[in-house]
N, CA, C and O atoms as CSV, one atom per row, in Angstrom:
chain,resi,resn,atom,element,x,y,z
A,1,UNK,N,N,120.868,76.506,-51.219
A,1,UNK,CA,C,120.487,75.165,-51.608
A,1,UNK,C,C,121.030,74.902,-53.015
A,1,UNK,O,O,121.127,75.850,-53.795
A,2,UNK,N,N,121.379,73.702,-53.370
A,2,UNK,CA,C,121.913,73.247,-54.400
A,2,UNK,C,C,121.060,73.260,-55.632
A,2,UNK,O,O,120.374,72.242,-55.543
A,3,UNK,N,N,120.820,73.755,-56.495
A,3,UNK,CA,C,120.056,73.251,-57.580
A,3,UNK,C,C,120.037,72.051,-58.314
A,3,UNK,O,O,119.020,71.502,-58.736
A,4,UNK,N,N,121.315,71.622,-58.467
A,4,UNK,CA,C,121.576,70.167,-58.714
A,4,UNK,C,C,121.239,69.411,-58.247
A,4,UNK,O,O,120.624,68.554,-58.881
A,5,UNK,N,N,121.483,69.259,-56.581
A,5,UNK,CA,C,120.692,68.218,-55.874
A,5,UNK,C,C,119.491,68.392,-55.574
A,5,UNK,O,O,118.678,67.485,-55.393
A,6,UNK,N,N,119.261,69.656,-55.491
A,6,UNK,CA,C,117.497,69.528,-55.551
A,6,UNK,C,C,116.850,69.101,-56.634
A,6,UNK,O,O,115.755,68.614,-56.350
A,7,UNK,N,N,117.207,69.098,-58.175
A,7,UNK,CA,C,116.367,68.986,-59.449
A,7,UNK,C,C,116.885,66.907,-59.052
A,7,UNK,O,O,115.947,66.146,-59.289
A,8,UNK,N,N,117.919,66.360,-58.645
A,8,UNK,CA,C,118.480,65.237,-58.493
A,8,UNK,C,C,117.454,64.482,-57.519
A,8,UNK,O,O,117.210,63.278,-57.586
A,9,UNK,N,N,116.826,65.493,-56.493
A,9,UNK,CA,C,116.196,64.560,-55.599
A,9,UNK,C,C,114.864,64.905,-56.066
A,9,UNK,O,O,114.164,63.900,-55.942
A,10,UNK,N,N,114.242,65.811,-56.516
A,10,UNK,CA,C,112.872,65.591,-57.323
A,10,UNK,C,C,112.542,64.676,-58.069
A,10,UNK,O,O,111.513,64.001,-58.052
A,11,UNK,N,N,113.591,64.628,-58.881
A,11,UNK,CA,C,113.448,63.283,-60.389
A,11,UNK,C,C,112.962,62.039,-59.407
A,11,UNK,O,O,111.878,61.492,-59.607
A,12,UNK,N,N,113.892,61.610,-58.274
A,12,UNK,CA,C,114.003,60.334,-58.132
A,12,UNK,C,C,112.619,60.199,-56.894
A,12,UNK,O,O,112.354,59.074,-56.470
A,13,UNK,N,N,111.857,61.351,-56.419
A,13,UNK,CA,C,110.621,61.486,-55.993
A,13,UNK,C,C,109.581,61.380,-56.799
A,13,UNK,O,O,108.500,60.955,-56.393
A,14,UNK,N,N,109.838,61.838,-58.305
A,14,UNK,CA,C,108.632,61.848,-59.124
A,14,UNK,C,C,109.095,60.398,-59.756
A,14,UNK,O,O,108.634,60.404,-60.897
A,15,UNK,N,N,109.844,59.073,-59.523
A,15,UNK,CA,C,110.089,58.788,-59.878
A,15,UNK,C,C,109.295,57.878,-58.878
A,15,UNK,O,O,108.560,57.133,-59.525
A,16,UNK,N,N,109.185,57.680,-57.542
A,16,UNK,CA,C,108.718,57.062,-56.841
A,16,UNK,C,C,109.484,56.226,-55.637
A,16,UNK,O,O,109.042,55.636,-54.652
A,17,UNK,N,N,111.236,56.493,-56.299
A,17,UNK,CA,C,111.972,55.899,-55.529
A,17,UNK,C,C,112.565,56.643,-54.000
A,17,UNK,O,O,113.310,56.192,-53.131
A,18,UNK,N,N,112.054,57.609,-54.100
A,18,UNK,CA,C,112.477,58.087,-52.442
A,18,UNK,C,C,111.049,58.868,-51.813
A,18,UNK,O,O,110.365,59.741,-52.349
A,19,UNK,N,N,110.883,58.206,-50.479
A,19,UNK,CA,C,109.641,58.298,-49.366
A,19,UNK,C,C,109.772,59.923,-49.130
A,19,UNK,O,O,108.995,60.789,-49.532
A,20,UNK,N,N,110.818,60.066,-48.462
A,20,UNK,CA,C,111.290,61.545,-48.083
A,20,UNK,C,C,112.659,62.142,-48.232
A,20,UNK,O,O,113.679,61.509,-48.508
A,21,UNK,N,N,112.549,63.646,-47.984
A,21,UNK,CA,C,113.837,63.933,-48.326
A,21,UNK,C,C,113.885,64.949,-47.579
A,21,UNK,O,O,112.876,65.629,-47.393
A,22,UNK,N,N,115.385,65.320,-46.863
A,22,UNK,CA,C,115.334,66.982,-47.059
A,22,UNK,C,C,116.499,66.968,-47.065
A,22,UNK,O,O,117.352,66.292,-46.489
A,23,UNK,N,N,116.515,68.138,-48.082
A,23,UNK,CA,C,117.558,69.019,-48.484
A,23,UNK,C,C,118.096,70.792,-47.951
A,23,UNK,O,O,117.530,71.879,-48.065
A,24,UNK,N,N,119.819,70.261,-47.183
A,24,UNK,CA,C,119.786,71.413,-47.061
A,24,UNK,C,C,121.331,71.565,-47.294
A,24,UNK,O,O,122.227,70.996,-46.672
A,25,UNK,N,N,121.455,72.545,-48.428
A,25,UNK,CA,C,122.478,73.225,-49.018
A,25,UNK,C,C,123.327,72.154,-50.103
A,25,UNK,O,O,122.880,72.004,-51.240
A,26,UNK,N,N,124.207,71.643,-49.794
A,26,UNK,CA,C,125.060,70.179,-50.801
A,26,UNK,C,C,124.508,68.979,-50.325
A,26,UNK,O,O,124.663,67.966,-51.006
A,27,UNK,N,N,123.598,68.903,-48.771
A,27,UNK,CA,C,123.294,67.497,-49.068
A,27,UNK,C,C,121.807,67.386,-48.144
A,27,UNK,O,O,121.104,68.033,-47.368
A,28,UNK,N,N,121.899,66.130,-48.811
A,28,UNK,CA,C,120.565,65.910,-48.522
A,28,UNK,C,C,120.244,64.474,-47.318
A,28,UNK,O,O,121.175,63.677,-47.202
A,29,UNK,N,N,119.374,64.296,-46.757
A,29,UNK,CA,C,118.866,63.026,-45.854
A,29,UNK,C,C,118.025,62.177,-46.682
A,29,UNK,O,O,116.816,62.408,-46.648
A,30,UNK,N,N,118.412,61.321,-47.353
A,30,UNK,CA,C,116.758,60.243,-47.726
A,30,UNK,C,C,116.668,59.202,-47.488
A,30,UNK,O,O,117.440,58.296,-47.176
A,31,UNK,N,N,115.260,59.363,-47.701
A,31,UNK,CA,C,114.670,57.678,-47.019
A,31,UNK,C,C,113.926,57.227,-48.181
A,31,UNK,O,O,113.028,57.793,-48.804
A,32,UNK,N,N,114.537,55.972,-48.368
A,32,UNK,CA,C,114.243,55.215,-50.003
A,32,UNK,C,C,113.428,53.899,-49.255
A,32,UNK,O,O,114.001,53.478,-48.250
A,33,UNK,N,N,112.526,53.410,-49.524
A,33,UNK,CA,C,111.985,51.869,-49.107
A,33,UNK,C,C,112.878,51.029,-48.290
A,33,UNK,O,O,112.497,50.438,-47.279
A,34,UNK,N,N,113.991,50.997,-48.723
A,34,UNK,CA,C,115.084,50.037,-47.895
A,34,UNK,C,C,116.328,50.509,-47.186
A,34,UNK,O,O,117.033,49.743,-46.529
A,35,UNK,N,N,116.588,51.870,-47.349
A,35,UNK,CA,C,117.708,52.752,-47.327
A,35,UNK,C,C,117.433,53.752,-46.393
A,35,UNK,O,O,116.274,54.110,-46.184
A,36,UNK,N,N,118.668,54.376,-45.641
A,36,UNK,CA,C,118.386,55.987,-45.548
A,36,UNK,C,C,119.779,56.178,-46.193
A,36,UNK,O,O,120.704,55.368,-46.115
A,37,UNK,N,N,119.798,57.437,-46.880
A,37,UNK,CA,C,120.779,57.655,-47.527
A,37,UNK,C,C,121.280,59.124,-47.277
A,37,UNK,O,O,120.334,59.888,-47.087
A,38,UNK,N,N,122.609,59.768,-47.223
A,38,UNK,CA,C,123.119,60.549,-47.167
A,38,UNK,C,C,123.489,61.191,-48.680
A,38,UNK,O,O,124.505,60.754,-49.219
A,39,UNK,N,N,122.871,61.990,-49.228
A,39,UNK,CA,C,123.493,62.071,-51.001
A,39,UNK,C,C,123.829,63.592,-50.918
A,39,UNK,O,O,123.172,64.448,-50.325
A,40,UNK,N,N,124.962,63.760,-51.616
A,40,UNK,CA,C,125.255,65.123,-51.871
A,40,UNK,C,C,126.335,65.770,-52.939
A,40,UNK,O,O,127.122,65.013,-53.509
A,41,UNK,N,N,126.355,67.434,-53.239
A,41,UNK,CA,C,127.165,67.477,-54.128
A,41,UNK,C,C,128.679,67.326,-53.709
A,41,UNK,O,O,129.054,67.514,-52.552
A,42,UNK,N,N,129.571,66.946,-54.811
A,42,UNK,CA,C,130.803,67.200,-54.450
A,42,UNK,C,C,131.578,67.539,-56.062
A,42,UNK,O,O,131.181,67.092,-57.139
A,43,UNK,N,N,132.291,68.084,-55.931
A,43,UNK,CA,C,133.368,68.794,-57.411
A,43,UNK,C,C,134.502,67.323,-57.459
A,43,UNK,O,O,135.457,67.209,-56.690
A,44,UNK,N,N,134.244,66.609,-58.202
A,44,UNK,CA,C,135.749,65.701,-58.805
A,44,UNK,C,C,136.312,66.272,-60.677
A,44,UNK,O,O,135.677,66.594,-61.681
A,45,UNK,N,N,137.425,66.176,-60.431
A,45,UNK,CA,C,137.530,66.695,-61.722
A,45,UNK,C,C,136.978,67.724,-62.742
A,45,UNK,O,O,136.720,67.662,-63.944
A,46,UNK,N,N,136.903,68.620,-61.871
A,46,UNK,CA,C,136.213,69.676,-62.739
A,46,UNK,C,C,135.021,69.310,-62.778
A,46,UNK,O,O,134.420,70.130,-63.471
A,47,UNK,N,N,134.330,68.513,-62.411
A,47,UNK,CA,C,133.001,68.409,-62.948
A,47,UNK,C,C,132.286,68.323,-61.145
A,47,UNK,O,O,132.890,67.914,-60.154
A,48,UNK,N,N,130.872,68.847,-61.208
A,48,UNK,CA,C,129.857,68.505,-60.011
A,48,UNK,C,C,129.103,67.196,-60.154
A,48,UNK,O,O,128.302,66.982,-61.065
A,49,UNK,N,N,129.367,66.459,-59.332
A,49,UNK,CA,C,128.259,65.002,-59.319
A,49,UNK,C,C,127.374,64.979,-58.271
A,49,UNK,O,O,127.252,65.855,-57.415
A,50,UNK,N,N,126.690,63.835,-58.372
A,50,UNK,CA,C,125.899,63.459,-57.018
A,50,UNK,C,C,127.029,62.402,-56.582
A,50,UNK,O,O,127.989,61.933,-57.193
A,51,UNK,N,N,126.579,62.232,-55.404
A,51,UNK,CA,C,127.264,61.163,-54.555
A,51,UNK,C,C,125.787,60.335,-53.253
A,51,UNK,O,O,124.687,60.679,-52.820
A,52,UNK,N,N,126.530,59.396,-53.149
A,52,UNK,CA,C,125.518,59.060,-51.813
A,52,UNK,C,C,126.219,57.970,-51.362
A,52,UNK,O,O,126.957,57.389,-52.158
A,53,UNK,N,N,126.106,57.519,-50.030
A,53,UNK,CA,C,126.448,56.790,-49.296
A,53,UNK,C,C,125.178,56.226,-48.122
A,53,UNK,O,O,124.426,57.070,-47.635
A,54,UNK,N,N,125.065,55.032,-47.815
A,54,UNK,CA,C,123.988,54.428,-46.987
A,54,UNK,C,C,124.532,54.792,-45.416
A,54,UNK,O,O,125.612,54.488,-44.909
A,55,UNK,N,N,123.624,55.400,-44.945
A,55,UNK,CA,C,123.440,55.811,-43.624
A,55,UNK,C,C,123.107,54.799,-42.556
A,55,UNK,O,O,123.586,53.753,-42.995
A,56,UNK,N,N,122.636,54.586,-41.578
A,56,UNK,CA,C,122.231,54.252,-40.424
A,56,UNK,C,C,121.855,55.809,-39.266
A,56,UNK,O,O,122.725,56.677,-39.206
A,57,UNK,N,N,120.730,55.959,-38.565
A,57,UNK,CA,C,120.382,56.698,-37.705
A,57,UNK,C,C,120.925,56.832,-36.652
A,57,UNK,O,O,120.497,57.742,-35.941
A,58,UNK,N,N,122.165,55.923,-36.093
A,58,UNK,CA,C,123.540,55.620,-35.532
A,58,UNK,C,C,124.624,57.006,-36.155
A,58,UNK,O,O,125.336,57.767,-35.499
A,59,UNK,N,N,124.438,56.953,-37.365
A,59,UNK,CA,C,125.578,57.590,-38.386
A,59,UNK,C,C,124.900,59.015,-38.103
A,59,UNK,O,O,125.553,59.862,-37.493
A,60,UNK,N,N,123.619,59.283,-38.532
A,60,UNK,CA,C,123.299,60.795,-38.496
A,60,UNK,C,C,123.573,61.446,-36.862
A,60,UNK,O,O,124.025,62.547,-36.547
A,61,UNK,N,N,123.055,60.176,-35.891
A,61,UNK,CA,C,123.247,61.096,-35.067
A,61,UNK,C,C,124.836,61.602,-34.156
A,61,UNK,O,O,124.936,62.432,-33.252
A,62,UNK,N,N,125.825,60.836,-34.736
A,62,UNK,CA,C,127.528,60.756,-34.474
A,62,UNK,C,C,127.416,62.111,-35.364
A,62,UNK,O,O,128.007,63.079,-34.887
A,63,UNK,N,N,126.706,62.316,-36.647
A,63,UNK,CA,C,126.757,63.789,-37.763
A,63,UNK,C,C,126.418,64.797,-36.796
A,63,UNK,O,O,126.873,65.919,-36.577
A,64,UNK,N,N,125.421,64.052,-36.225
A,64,UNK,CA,C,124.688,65.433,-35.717
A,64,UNK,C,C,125.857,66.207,-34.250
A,64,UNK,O,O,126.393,67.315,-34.217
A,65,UNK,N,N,125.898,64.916,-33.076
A,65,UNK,CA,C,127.286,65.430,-32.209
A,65,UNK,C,C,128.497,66.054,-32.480
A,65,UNK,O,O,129.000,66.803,-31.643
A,66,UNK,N,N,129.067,65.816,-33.639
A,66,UNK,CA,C,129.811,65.897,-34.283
A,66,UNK,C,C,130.128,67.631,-34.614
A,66,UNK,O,O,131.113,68.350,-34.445
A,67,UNK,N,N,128.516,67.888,-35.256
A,67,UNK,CA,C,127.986,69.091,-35.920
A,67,UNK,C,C,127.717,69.968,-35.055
A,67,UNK,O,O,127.636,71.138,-35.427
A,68,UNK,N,N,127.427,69.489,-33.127
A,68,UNK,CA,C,127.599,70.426,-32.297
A,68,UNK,C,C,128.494,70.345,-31.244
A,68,UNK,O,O,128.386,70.771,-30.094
A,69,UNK,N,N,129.415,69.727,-31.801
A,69,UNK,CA,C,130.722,70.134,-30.725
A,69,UNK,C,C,131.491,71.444,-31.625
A,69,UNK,O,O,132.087,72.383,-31.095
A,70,UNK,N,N,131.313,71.243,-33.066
A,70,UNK,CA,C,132.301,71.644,-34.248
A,70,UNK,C,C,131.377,73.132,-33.527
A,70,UNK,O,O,132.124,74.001,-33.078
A,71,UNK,N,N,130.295,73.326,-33.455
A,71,UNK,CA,C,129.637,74.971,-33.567
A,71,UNK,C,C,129.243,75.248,-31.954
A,71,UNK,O,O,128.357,76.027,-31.603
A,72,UNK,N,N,130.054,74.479,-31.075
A,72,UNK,CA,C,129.528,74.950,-29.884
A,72,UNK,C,C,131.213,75.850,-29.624
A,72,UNK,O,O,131.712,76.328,-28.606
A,73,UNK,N,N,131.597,75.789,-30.744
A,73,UNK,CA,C,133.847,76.997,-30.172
A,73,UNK,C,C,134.215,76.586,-29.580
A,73,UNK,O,O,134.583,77.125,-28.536
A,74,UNK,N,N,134.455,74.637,-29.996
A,74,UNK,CA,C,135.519,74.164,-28.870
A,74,UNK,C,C,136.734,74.787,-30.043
A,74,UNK,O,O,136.734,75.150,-31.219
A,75,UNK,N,N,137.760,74.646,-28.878
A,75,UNK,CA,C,138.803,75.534,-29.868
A,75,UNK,C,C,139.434,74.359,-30.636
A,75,UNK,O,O,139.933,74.478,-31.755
A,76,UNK,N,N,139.357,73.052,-29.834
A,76,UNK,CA,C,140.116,72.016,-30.448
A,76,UNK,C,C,139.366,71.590,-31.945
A,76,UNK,O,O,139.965,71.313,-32.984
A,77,UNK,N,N,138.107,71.618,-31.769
A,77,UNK,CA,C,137.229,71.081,-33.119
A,77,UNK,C,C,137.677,72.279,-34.168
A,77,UNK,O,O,137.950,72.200,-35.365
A,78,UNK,N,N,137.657,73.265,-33.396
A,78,UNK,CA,C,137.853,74.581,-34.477
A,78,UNK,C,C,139.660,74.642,-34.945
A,78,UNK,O,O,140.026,75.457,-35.792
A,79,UNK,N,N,140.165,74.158,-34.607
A,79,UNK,CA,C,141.440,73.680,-35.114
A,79,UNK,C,C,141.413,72.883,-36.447
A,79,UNK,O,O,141.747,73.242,-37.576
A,80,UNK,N,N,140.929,71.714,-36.005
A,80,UNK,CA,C,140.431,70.306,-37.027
A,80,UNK,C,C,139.547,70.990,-37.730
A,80,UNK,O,O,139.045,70.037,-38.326
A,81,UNK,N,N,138.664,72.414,-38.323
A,81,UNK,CA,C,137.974,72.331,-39.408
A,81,UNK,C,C,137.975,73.450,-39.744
A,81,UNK,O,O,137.301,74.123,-38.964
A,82,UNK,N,N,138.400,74.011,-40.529
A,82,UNK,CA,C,138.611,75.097,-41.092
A,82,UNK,C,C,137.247,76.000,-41.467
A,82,UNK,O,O,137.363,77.090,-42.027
């Protein structure tokens, strides 16, 4: 798990702005009052940031198919991802 994004998604819990969260490894799932959000780490320029992008439950679950074709050894997905 990230320490960054975990100390990143505490603040903004003790902060009041996100309902739920979970975090696992660089990114995280949240659900903000108006949002679900996808946030996670990524390296630009030498440096680690947060990032996030607005989701739809449409979007996680194309992540989620996605996430078990890639780990079910199709050989073709396992081509496309190193």
């Amino acid at each position: 798990m990230s320490k960054m994004l975990q100390e990143y998604v505490e603040t903004l819990k003790s902060q009041g702005k996100i309902i739920k969260a979970i975090v696992i490894g660089r990114f995280a799932l949240v659900r903000t009052k108006n949002n679900l959000k996808l946030v996670y780490e990524v390296n630009r320029n030498n440096q680690t940031i947060i990032d996030e992008v607005n989701v739809t439950k449409e979007d996680i679950a194309s992540i989620y198919l996605i996430t078990v074709e890639y780990l079910n050894n199709n050989q073709e997905t396992n081509q496309l991802i190193p």
